[in-house]
Structure formats: C-alpha cells, structure tokens
C-alpha positions in Angstrom: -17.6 -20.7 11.4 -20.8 -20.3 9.0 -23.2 -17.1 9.5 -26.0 -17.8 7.5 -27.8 -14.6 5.8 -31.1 -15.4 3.9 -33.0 -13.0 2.3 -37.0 -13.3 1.3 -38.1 -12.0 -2.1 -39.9 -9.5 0.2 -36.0 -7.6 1.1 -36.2 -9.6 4.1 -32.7 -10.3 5.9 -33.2 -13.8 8.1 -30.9 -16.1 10.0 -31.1 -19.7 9.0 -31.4 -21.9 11.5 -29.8 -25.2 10.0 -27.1 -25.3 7.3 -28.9 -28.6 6.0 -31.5 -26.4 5.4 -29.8 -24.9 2.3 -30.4 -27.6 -0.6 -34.0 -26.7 0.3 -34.2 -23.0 -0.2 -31.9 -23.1 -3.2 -34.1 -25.2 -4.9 -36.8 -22.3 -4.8 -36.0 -20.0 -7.1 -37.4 -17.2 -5.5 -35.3 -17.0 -2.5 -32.3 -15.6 -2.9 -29.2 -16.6 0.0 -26.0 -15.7 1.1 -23.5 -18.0 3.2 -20.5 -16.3 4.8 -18.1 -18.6 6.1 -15.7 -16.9 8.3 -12.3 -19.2 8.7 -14.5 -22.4 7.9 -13.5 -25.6 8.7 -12.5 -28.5 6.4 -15.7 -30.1 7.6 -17.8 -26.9 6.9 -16.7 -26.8 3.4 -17.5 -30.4 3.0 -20.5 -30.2 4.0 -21.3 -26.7 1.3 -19.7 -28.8 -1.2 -22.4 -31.4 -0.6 -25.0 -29.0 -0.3 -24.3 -26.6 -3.4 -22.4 -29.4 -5.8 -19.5 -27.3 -5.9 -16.7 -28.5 -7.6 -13.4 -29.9 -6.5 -11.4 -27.7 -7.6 -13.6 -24.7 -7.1 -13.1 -26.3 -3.4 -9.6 -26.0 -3.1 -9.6 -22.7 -4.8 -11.2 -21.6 -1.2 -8.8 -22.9 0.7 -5.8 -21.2 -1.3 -4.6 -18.4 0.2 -2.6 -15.6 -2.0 -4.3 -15.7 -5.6 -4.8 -13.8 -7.9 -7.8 -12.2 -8.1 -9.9 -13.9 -11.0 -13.4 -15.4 -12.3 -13.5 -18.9 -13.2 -16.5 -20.2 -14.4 -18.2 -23.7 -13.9 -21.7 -25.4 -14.4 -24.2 -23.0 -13.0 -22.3 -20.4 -10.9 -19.0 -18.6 -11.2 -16.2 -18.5 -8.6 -14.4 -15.1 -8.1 -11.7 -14.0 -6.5 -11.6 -10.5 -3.9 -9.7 -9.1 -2.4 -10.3 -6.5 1.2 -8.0 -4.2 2.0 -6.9 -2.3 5.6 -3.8 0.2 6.5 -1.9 -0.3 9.7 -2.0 2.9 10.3 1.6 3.1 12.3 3.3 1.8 9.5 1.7 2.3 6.5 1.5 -1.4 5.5 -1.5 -2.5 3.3 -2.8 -5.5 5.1 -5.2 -7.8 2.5 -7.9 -10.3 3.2 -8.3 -13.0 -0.1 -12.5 -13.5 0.2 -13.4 -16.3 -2.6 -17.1 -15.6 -4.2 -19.5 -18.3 -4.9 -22.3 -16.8 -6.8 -25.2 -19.1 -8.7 -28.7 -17.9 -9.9 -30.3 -17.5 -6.0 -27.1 -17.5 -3.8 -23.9 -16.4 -3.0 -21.3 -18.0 -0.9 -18.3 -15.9 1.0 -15.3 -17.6 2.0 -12.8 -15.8 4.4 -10.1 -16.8 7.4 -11.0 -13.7 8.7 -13.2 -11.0 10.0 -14.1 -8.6 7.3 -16.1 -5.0 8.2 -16.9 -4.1 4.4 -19.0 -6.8 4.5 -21.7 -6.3 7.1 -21.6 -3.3 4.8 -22.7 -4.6 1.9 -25.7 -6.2 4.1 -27.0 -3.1 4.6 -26.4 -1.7 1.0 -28.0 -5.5 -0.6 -31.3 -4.9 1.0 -31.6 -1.1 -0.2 -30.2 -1.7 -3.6 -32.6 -4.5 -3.4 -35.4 -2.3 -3.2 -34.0 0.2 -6.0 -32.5 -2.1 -8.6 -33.6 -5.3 -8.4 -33.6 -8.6 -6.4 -31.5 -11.3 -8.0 -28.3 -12.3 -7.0 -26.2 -9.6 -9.5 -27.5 -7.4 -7.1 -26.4 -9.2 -4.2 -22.8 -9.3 -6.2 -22.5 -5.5 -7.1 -23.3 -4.5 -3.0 -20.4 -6.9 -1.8 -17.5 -5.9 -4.4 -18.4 -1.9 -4.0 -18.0 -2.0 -0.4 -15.1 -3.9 -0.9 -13.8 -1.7 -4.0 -15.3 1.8 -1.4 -12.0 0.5 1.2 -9.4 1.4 -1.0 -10.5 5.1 -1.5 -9.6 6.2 2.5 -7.0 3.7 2.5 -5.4 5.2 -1.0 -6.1 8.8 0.6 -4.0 8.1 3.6 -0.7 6.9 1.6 -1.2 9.9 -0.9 -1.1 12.0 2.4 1.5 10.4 3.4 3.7 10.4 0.1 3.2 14.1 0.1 4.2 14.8 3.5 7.7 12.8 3.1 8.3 14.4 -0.3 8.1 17.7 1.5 10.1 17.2 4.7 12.9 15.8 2.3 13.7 19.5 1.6 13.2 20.9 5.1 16.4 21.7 6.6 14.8 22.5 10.1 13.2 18.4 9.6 15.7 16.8 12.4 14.9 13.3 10.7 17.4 11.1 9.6 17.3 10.8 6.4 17.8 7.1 6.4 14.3 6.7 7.9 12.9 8.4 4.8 14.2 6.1 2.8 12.9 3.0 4.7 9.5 4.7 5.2 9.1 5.6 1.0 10.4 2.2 -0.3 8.1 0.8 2.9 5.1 3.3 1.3 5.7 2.0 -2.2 5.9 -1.8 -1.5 2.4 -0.9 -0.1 1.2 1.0 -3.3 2.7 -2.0 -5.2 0.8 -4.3 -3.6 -2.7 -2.2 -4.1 -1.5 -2.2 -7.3 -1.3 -5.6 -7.9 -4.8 -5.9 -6.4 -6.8 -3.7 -8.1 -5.4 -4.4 -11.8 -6.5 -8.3 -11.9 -9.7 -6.4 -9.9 -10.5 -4.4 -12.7 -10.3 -7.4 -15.2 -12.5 -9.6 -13.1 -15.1 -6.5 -13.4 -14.6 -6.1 -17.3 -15.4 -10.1 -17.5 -18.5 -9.7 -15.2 -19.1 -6.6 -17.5 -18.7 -7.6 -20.8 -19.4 -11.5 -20.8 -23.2 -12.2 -21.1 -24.4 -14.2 -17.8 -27.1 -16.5 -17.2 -27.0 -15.6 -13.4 -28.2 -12.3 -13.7 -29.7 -9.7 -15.9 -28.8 -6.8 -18.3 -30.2 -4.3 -16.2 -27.8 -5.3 -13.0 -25.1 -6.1 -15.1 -24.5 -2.0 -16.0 -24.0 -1.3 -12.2 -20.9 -3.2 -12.2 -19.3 -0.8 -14.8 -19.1 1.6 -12.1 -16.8 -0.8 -9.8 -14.8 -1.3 -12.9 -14.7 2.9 -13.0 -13.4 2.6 -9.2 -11.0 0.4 -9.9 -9.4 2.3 -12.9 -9.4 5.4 -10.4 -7.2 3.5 -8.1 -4.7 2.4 -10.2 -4.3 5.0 -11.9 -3.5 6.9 -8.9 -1.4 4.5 -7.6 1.1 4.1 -10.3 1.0 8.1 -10.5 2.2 7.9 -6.7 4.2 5.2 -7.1 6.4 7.2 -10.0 6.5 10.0 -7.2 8.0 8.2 -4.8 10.5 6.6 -7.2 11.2 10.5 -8.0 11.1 11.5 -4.3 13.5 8.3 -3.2 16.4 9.9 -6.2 15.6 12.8 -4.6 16.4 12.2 -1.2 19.6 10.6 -2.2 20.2 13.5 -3.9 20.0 15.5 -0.4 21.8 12.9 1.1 24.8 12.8 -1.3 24.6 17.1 -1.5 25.1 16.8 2.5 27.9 14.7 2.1 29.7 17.2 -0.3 28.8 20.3 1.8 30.9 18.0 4.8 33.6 16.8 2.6 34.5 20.4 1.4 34.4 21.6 4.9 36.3 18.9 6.4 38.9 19.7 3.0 39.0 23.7 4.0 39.7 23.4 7.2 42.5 20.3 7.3 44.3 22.8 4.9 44.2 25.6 7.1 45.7 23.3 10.0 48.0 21.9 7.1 49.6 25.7 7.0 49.7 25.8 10.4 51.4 22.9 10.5 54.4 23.6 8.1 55.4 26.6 10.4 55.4 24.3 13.4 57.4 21.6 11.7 59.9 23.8 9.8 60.5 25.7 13.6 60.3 22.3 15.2 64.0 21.0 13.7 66.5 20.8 15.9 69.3 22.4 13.6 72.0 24.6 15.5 72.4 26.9 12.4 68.4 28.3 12.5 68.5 31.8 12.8 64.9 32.6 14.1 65.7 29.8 16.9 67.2 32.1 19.2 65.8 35.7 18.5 63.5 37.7 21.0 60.7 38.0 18.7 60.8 34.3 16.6 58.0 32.7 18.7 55.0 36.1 18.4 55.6 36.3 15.0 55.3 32.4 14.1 52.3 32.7 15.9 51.2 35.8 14.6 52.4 34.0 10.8 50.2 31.1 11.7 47.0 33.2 12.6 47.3 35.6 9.6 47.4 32.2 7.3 44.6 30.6 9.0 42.3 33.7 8.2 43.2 34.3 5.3 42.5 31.1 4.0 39.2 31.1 6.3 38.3 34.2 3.9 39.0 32.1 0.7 36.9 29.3 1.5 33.7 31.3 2.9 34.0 32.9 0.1 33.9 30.3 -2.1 31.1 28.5 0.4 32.8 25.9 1.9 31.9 26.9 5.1 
C-alpha cells in the first residue's frame, strides 16, 4: 500500500492524489516528497521504479528482507538501509522492522512490510525541523533516522532494568524462582542485546558515511545534524556490550549459585547417610543369628543398642553442624 506525503516549499504536508503524479513534482525542484510504501506490492514497486528510474538492483534490495544495514550509492540518490526496533514486553524479545531509504535531491522513498509508529513521528518532527534548519531532503533524512535511532533509548532502558533486576534476585535466597528460568530469561535477554547490537554498529557506520562523505543531495549545514544520530548510536552500543558482559558475568554467576546449592545438598545428603550408616552397623551386627552372642539374651541388650544408636546419631549430628553441613 502507498501513502503518499508531499510537502510544499511553504512546510506544507499534502496527500497526493495520483502516484502517476510523481514524475511531475519531482521534476520541480522546489518541491520536496516523500513516498511511504507500507508492504507494497510487486506492482507498486514497478510502477516507483518507472517513476523514479530506480535501479534493478536497488529494486530487489527493497524486497530483501534481513540486511545489513548499509548505504549504497547510485546515479542521483542513495539507498540506505534502517532498521526500527520494538520490545515484546512479556518476553523481552527485540522485534526489528528492515525500512529501505530512497533518498534523491527532492524526495525520499520508505519501503516497509509493516506498520511503523516512529515514522508518523518523524512527520511531525520534518515539518518543524523544516522550519528551523532548512528544507531540503537532508532534512527530511535526519527527522526519519532520529525517530528511528530515539526507539532504542526506552527499548535499551527496559532490558538494562531488566538485566539488573535478574542479577539481583540471583542472590536472593527468599526469590522462590527456579533458577533454571534465570538462565533461559538472561541468555533470552542477551540474544536480544546481541541483536540491538548488531543493529546499531552497521547503524553507526551508515551515519559516519552520510557524515563524512560529501553529498550532492544535500548541504553542509544539514549534513552536521546527522553527527548527533551517529552520537546516539555510539551511546547504544556502547551500553549494550557493557550489559551484554554483565549478563555473561551474571549467567557464571548463577551457575555458580546453582552448583553452591548442589554442594550444600550433597554434604547434607553425605552427613546424614553416615549417621544412618552407624545406626546401621549396630542393627546388622545384633541382627546375626549366631547362638554364641552374648548380648542376645540379656535383659538390658535391646535399651542400650538403642540408647548406643541415639548417642551415635547425635554425636555425629554435633560434628557435622558444626562443621555446616547442615
């Protein structure tokens, strides 16, 4: 589906009417437009290929799903690669949205399969910084990727809240949790954290390009907002791969309890079949049926095997709370 956005030099936001109308307004380089296709169909991208004399390739790049994000450039626009990003917020699983970027010297085309909220975002934030800045496409560019880049920060906030509050339960003896589900839920919270990872370093290199390359498409002035995206996207990786190594340390960690658990059981379970052992050797030495046994046949032989076995039993009951196995 195609929702057409077109925007006067006046920082007016229209509807067009007809997609044929495109070749039209692009061809007057004072309006500026942006397409956003929304799960397109092969027909629809025919049809922008015909109107925008897109490239093949550049083509099939839109209908790729799972790139890397990048910036390829071809003969009078650039493509780039985006990525949005959402948390299911029952699981902690980073759900991603690939958005390919069209962007020439008065347009810019959005390709996505599906809905995305940062961008009727950066509508609102394109005509403001329109009025501010400037009103060229660069403009255009620098509103969509920091409403995409502004998603990770509550998203990234949630997981470090998260990662904290599983790194502190791991040492809670009241926490009733098994500690198997801490182990699925941190290697299910880093998987996540690897794959924002993944994200926003090709991100930040698509910015540096954008950054440091010199661009017909837009000017000096606009190009200097896009360092601060770049800034964003350092702060997110860096914080990931710092809370990445904690839950690596936190994971050890719980294994650690885990294993420590098991010891404090063994040694119990140890301490008390020896105290039944010593029980035992009275009731199987007494439990022969030899004629020549003394104590078989005396008044007192069964209180004081008892009272034997009892005696040894706290004795040893002593020496191993001392010693903590209890």
């Amino acid at each position: 589906m195609i929702k057409q956005f077109y925007c006067t030099k006046g920082n007016q936001l229209i509807h067009l009417d007809k997609v044929e109308e495109i070749s039209d307004l692009i061809s007057d380089k004072e309006n500026l437009l942006w397409i956003d296709l929304n799960n397109p169909s092969p027909q629809e991208m025919q049809l922008l290929a015909e109107e925008f004399k897109f490239h093949p390739l550049a083509i099939e790049d839109a209908g790729r799903q799972h790139q890397r994000p990048k910036v390829d450039e071809y003969e009078g626009y650039y493509l780039v690669v985006f990525y949005s990003v959402r948390l299911d917020p029952d699981k902690y699983v980073v759900q991603t949205e690939e958005i390919t970027i069209f962007m020439g010297k008065n347009y810019l085309v959005t390709v996505h399969d599906q809905e995305v909220p940062a961008l009727a975002e950066a509508g609102r934030r394109w005509q403001s910084n329109s009025a501010n800045i400037e009103h060229d496409v660069g403009v255009l560019l620098y509103s969509l990727l920091d409403s995409l880049v502004d998603e990770y920060f509550p998203l990234l906030d949630k997981m470090v809240d998260r990662s904290d509050e599983l790194e502190t339960n791991i040492f809670d003896p009241e926490n009733p949790k098994d500690q198997r589900d801490y182990i699925a839920t941190m290697l299910e919270l880093k998987r996540s954290l690897l794959l924002l990872r993944r994200i926003a370093g090709p991100e930040r290199d698509v910015l540096n390009i954008l950054t440091r390359r010199d661009s017909p498409i837009f000017s000096e002035r606009t190009r200097v907002y896009f360092q601060d995206i770049y800034d964003n996207l350092v702060r997110v990786a860096d914080t990931v791969d710092s809370y990445r190594d904690i839950l690596s340390s936190a994971v050890d960690a719980n294994l650690s309890v885990i294993s420590n658990d098991l010891n404090k059981v063994m040694r119990t379970l140890t301490a008390t079949s020896i105290i039944l052992m010593s029980s035992t050797l009275i009731v199987g030495v007494y439990g022969m049926n030899f004629d020549n046994m003394p104590e078989l046949h005396w008044q007192y032989g069964y209180p004081l095997a008892v009272l034997a076995m009892i005696l040894i039993a706290v004795v040893l009951y002593i020496f191993f709370k001392k010693r903590k196995w209890f």
